[in-house]
Residue, then its C-alpha position, 0 to 999 in steps of 0.5 A: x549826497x548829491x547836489x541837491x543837499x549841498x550846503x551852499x546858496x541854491x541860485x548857484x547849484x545846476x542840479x537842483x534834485x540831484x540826490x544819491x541814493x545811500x543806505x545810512x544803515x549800512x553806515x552805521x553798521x560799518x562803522x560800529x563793526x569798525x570803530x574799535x580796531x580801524x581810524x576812521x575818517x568820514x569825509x562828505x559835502x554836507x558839513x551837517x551830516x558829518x557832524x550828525x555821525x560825529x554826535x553819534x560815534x565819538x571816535x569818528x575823525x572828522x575835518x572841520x574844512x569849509x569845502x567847495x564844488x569847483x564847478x559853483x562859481x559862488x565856491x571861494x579859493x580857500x574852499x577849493x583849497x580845502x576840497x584838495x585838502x580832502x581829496x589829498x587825505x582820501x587818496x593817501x587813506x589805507x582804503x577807501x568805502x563809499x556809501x554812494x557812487x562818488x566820482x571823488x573818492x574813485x579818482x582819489x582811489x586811482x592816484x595810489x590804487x586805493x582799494x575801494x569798497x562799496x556801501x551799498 
């Protein structure tokens, strides 16, 4: 979603206004075309938002991982820890579909050619 909706203490956030652009309709619609013949896992850096589609659809796998940005000096080992943790499950996922440009799940597909599919 970008670093501007990044759930953490703003003093240490550098892109402040950073925000991507995302069609939350074009979620929805993937996921209710979806919900009933595919698992799907939801991984996002805003804690907030995954549980608000969690609320919505039922089915929807979420983790409960305390994630962080590596790059934030406030971020602790545990949360680096659990961004590996979600990069290692993105990058063994069957595909990979992305609302936004997201560095992360493009490098996560590389790591075992993971087709990616484009949301937007």
């Amino acid at each position: 979603m970008g670093d501007k909706h990044l759930e953490t203490d703003k003093r240490y956030v550098c892109c402040k206004e950073n925000s991507r652009t995302f069609y939350e309709e074009k979620i929805f619609e993937f996921i209710e075309k979806n919900q009933h013949n595919k698992r799907i896992l939801f991984l996002c850096d805003n804690n907030g938002y995954k549980q608000k589609l969690k609320n919505k659809y039922e089915k929807l796998i979420i983790t409960d991982l305390d994630i962080g940005h590596t790059s934030l000096l406030n971020t602790t080992e545990e949360q680096v820890l659990n961004t590996v943790k979600e990069f290692y499950l993105l990058s063994n996922s069957e595909e990979i579909y992305i609302a936004s440009y997201s560095g992360f799940s493009r490098m996560a597909s590389k790591f075992k050619h993971v087709p990616i599919h484009e949301l937007y």
